[in-house]
C-alpha positions in Angstrom: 142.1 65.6 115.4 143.9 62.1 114.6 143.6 60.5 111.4 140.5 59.1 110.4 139.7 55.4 111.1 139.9 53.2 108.1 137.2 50.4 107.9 136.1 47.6 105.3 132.5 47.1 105.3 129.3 47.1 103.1 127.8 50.6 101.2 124.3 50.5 102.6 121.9 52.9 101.4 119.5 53.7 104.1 115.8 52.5 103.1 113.5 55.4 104.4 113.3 59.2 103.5 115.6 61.7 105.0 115.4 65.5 105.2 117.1 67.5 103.4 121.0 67.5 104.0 124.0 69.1 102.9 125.1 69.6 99.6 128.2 67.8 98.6 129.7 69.7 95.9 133.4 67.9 95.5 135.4 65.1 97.1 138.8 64.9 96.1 142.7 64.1 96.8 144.4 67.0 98.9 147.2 69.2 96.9 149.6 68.6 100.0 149.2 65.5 100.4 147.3 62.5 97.7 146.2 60.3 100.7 144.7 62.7 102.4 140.6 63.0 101.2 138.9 66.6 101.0 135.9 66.8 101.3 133.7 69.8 100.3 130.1 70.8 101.2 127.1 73.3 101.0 125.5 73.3 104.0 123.2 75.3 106.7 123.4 74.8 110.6 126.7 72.8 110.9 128.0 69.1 109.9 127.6 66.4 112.2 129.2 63.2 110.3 130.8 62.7 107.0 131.0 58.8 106.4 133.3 58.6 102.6 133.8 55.0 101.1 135.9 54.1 98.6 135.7 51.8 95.7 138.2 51.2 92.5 137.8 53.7 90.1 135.2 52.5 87.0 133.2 49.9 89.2 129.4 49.8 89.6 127.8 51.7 92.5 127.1 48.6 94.2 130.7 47.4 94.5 131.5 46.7 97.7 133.7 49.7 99.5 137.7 49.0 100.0 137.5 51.6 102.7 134.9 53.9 105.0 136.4 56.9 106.5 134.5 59.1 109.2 137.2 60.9 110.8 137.5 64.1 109.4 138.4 67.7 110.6 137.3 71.1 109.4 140.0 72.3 106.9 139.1 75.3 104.7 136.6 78.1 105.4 134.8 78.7 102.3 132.0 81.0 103.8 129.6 80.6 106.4 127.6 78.2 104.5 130.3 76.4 102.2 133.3 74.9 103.7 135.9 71.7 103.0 136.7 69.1 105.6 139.8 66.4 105.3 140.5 63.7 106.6 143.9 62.0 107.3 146.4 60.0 105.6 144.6 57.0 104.0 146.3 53.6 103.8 145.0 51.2 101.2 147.2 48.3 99.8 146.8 49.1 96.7 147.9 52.2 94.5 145.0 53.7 92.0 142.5 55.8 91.7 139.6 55.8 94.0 135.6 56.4 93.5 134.4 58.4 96.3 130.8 58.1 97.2 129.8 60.8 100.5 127.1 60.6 102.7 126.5 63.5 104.7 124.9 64.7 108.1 123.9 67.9 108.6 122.8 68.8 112.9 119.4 68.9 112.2 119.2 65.0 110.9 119.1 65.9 107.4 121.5 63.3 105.5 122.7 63.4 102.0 124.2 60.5 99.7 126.1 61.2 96.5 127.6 58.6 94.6 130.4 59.0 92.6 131.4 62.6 94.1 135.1 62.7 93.0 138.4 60.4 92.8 141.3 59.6 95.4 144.4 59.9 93.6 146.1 57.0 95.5 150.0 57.5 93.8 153.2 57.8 94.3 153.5 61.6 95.1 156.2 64.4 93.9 156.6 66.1 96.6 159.1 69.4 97.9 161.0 69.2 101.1 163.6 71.4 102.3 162.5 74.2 100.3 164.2 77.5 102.2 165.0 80.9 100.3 168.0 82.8 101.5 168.4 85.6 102.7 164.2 86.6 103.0 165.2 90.4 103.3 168.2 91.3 101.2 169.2 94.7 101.2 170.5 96.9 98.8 174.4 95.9 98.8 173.3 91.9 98.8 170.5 91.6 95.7 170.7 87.8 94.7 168.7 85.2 97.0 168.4 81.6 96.4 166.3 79.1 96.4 167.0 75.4 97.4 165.0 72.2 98.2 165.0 68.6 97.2 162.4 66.4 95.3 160.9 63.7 96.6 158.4 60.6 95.4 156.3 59.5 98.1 154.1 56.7 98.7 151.3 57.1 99.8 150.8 53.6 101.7 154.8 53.7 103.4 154.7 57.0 103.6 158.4 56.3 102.4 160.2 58.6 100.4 162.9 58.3 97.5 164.6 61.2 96.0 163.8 62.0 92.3 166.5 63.2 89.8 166.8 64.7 86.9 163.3 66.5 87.9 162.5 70.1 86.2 161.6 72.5 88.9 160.1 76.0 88.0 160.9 78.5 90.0 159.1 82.1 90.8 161.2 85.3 92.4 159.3 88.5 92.7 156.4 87.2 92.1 156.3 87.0 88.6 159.8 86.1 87.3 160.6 82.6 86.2 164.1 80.9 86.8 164.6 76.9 86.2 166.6 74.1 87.9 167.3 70.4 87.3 167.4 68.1 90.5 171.1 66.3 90.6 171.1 62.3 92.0 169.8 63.1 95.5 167.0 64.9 94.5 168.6 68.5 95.1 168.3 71.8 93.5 168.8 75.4 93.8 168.6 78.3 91.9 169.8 82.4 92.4 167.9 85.3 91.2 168.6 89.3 91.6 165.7 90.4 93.2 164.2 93.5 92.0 161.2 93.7 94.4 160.7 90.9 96.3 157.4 89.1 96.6 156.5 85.6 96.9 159.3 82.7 95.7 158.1 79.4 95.2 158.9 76.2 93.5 156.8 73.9 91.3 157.0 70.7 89.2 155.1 69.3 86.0 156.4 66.1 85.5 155.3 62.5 84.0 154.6 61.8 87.9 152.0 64.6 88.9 152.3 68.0 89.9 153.7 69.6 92.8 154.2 72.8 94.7 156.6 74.3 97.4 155.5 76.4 100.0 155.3 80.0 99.6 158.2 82.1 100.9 157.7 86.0 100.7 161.3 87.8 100.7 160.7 91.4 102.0 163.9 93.4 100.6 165.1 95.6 103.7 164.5 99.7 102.5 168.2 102.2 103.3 167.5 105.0 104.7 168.0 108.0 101.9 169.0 111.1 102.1 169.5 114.2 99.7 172.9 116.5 99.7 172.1 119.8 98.0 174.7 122.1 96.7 172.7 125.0 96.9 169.3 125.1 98.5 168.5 128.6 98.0 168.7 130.9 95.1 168.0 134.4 94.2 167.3 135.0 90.5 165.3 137.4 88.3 161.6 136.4 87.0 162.3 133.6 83.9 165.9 133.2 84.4 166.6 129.7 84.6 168.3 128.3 87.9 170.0 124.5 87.8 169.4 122.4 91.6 172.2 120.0 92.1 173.4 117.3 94.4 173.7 114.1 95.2 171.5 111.2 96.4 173.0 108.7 98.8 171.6 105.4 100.9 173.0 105.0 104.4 175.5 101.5 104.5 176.3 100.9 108.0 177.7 104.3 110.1 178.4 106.2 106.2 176.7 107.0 103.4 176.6 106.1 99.5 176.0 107.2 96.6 172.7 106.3 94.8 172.7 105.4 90.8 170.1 104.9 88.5 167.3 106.6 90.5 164.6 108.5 89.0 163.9 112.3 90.6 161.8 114.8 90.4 161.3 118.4 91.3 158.0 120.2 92.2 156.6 122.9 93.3 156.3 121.9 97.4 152.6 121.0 98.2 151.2 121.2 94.7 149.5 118.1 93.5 148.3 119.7 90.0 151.7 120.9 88.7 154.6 119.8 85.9 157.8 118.1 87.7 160.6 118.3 86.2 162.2 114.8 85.9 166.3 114.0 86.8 167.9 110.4 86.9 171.0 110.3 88.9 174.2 109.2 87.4 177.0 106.9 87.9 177.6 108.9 91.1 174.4 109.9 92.3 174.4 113.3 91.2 171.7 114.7 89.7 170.2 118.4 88.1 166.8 119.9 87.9 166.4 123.3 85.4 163.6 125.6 86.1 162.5 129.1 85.0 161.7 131.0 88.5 158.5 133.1 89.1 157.4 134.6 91.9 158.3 136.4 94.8 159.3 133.3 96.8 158.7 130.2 95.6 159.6 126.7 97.7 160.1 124.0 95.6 160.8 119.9 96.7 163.3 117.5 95.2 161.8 114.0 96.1 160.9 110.6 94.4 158.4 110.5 92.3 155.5 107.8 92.5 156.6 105.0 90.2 158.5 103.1 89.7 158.7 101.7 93.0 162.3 100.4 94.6 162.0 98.3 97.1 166.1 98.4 98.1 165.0 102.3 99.3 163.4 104.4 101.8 161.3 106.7 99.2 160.5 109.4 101.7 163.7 111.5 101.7 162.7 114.9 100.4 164.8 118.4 100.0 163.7 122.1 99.7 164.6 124.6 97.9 163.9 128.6 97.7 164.2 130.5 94.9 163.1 134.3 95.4 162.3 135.8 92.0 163.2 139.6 91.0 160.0 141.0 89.1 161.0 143.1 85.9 158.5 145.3 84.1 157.4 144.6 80.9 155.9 147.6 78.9 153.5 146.2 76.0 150.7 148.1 74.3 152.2 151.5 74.6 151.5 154.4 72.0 151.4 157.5 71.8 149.7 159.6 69.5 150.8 163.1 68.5 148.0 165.6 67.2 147.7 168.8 65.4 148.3 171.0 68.6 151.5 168.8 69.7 149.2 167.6 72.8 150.0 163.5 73.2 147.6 160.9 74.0 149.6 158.1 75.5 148.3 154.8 76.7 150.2 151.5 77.6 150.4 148.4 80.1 153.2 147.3 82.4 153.4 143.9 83.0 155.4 142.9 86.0 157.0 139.6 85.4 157.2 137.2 88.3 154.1 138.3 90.0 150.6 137.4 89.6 149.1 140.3 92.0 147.4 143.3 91.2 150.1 145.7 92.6 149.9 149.4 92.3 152.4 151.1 90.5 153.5 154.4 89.5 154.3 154.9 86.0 156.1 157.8 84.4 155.9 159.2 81.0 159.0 160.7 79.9 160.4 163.2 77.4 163.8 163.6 76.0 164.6 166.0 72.8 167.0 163.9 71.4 166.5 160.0 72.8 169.8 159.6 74.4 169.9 162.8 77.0 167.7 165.0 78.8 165.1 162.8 79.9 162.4 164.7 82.2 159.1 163.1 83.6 155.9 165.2 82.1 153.4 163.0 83.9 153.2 160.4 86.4 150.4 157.8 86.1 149.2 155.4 89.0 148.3 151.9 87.5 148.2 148.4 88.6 149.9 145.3 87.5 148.9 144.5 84.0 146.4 147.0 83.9 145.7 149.4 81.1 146.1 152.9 81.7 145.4 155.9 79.2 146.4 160.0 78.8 145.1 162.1 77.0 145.6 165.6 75.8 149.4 165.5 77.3 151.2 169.0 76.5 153.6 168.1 74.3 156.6 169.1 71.7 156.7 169.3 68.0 159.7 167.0 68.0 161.0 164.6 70.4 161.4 161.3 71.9 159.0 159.6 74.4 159.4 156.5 76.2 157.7 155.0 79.7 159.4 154.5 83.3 158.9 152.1 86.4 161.3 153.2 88.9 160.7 149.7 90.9 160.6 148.7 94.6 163.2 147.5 96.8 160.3 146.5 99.6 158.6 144.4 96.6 161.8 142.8 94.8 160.9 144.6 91.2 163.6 145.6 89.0 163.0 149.3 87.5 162.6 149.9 83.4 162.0 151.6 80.6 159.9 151.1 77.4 161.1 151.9 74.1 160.9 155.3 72.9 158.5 156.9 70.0 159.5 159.7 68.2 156.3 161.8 67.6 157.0 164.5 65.2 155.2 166.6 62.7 156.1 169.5 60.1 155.7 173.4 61.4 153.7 175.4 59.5 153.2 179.3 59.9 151.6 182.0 57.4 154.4 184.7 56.6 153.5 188.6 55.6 150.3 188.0 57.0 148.1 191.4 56.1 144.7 193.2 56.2 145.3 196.0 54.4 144.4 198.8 54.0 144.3 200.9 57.3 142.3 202.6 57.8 139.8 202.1 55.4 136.7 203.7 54.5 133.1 202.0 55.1 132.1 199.8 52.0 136.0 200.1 50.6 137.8 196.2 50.4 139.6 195.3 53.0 142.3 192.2 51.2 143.7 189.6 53.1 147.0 188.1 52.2 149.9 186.3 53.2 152.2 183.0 52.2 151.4 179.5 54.0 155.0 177.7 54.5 156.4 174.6 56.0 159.4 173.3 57.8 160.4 169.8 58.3 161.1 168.5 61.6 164.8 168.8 62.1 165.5 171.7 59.0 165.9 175.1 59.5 164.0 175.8 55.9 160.8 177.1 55.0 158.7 176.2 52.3 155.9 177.4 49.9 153.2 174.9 51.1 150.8 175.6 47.9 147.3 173.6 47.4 146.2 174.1 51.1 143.2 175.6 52.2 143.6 178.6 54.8 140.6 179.9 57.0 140.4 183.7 57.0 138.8 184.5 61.0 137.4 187.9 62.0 136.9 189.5 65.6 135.2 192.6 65.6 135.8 195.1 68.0 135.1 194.5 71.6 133.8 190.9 71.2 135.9 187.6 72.2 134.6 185.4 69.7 136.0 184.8 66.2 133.9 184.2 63.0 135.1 182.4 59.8 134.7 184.9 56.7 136.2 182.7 54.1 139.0 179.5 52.8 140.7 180.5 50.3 143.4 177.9 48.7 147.1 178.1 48.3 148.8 179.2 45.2 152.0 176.6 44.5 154.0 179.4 45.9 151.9 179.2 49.3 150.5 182.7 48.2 147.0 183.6 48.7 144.5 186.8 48.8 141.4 188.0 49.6 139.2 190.8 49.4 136.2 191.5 52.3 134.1 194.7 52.2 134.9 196.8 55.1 131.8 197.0 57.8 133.1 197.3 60.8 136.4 197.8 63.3 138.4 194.3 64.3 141.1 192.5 63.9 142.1 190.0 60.9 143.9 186.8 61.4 144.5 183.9 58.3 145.0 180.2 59.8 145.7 176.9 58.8 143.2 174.9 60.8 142.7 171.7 59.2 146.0 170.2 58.7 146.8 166.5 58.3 148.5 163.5 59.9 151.8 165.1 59.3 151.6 168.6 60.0 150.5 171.4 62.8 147.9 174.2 62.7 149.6 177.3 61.9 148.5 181.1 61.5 149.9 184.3 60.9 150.1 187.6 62.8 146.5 189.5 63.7 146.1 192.3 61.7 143.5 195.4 63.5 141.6 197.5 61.1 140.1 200.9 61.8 137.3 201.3 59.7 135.9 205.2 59.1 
């Protein structure tokens, strides 16, 4: 629509009632442009007219107008009921500010006057021209745009323009970081920046004249393709040995490629939105390391960017894989075994496979060696599963000797084979010597004495001992029966010596024991002895 027409006349305030109209909220000089009148209203249906006159600023209400406008044109869309029409350039022959009094129609007939609804700034107007920012998409190998424009009064009547120097202009690159110029004698300036991100660049002034502001200008950075070069992208370790990924991170510049500095990596397990990554920065010449402990059978991990901070110079979505199968090893924990008075073991213990969280079955073997170092022979094989307890008991055994537990591993699986440490389980021999029921054959009612010496012998000496202070039990079988009785405990001398008498009933067999031994010794007994009684 044309500019509005401009007419000298008389404010009249109608004399009758209306209906309800819009709602004029603001009236006011445009940013753009100080001649031009904005006009902004609350409203319901749609606006039919918009008369605005203007009178100096500070005079009564009853002054007459220097101007009615009614030509105006839709401008800003507020919402469906609140919106801003403008009208075009005003000329007036004088420069000054302006009361605006509205009166407003809506298209039901309802009209609305408001005196005194805002001020036309009728001045001489900074104003940008020319403002251009080159280049709008820089790329990585050309950082630093630039700004230019010129400054400008205008007035508003002429709509002349002079150039204005010596102007401050503030400038914004990336949105948010501020650079400032000086305009030479023609009005000119410019200014260069090293864009980090792009964004919006614009210009503004805050001078003794007024304020002013450029147009917007969004410079979009143009993202190089990226790529990853890997060394090695697969790897073949044992469970919690470290590997180290390296390469090298280049950007595509015309038909080659480049090494990329400065840009922050990381390494994850592929898919996994839960886990640690391990963080890398790439150096002078791209290159860059991650260091990881492997686990698991075969595990894929990703060397990408990570979220932030964001480069706008690169394409982020470059990723690399890399496979790292993990040998398992056994780890034997818990694992005793206890030695009793008989030499039978009871032998518990878990095996732990490292690198694998499965419940595999395994086979696990307990071993024997007399001396540690040689000899080693499997006395039982146990089936388990992967950090699973497992227990023996009553294991025939050896009064001396070395025990340890064996995973022979799987190929198939990828698990290392391995042994536990090894025990020695020991304890002192004992035996009764001269053992003797005596005498034979006896006569009915006669005493029959039992004697003998209870002795010792370290593991790994060929010496017996008195073993004195020790109780021994004193068993009796009669004849034909199976079962044996206890007939007495006598103690030890210090010598290991001990006798004792029994009245002679009956025909069996004698036998003195050591039955009750402790933690560092084994049962021992002495030869059976028959008696005939008569």
């Amino acid at each position: 629509m044309t500019a509005g027409a401009v007419l000298v006349g008389t404010f009249a305030i109608p004399g009758t009632a209306h209906a309800a109209g819009p709602n004029v909220t603001d009236a006011y000089s445009d940013q753009a442009d100080w001649s031009v009148l904005d006009v902004r209203l609350n409203y319901s249906g749609s606006i039919d007219r918009i008369t605005a006159r203007l009178r100096p600023a500070g005079s009564d209400a009853s002054t007459a107008p220097v101007a009615t406008i009614t030509d105006f044109t839709y401008k800003y869309f507020t919402s469906s009921w609140d919106g801003t029409w403008a009208s075009g350039p005003i000329h007036l022959d004088a420069l000054g500010d302006y009361t605006v009094d509205i009166e407003a129609t809506d298209s039901s007939g309802g009209t609305t006057v408001r005196q005194d609804a805002g001020t036309l700034h009728y001045e001489k107007q900074p104003v940008f021209t020319g403002y251009s920012v080159t280049p709008t998409q820089p790329d990585i190998e050309h950082r630093t745009v630039t700004a230019t424009g010129d400054m400008v009064v205008r007035d508003p009547s002429t709509r002349e323009t002079v150039p204005l120097p010596g102007a401050t202009v503030d400038l914004t690159f990336d949105g948010n970081t501020d650079a400032t110029a000086v305009t030479d004698d023609a009005g000119h300036f410019s200014a260069s920046h090293e864009t980090k991100s792009g964004g919006w660049t614009f210009a503004r002034y805050r001078g003794d004249l007024g304020y002013a502001d450029s147009s917007w200008i969004t410079v979009s950075p143009k993202a190089a393709p990226t790529r990853f070069v890997l060394d090695k992208s697969s790897f073949h370790v044992t469970a919690n040995d470290r590997f180290t990924v390296t390469g090298t991170l280049q950007y595509q510049s015309g038909d080659g490629w480049k090494p990329l500095s400065g840009i922050p990596l990381e390494m994850d397990h592929k898919d996994c939105t839960t886990c640690n990554p391990e963080q890398s920065t790439t150096d002078a010449n791209g290159r860059f390391s991650f260091s990881e402990y492997a686990y698991g059978s075969k595990v894929v991990y990703e060397v990408g960017f990570p979220p932030y901070p964001y480069n706008a110079f690169i394409q982020r979505t470059a990723t690399a894989d890399v496979t790292v199968a993990a040998t398992a090893t056994p780890k034997f924990r818990e694992f005793t075994a206890r030695q009793d008075e008989y030499a039978r073991m009871d032998v518990t213990g878990i095996v732990d496979l490292v690198g694998r969280e499965g419940n595999d079955r395994i086979a696990v073997d307990i071993q024997y060696s007399p001396n540690g170092r040689t000899g080693w022979s499997t006395r039982k094989t146990v089936q388990t599963s992967n950090g699973s307890q497992f227990i023996v008991e009553g294991l025939a055994g050896y009064t001396d000797g070395y025990w340890r537990l064996h995973y022979a591993g799987s190929t198939t699986k990828d698990i290392k084979g391995g042994v536990s440490t090894s025990l020695r389980r020991y304890r002192a021999l004992t035996r009764i010597k001269d053992a003797n029921a005596s005498p034979e054959p006896v006569s009915r009612g006669r005493t029959i004495t039992v004697k003998g010496v209870l002795q010792e012998r370290a593991a790994g000496s060929a010496t017996w001992k008195a073993y004195g202070a020790r109780k021994v039990q004193i068993l009796f079988r009669p004849k034909g029966k199976k079962t044996w009785y206890l007939m007495s405990t006598v103690t030890t001398k210090s010598n290991g010596s001990f006798s004792k008498g029994f009245k002679a009933q009956q025909d069996g067999t004698w036998v003195p024991v050591f039955l009750y031994p402790d933690s560092k010794h084994f049962v021992g007994e002495g030869a059976e002895d028959y008696v005939d009684v008569r």
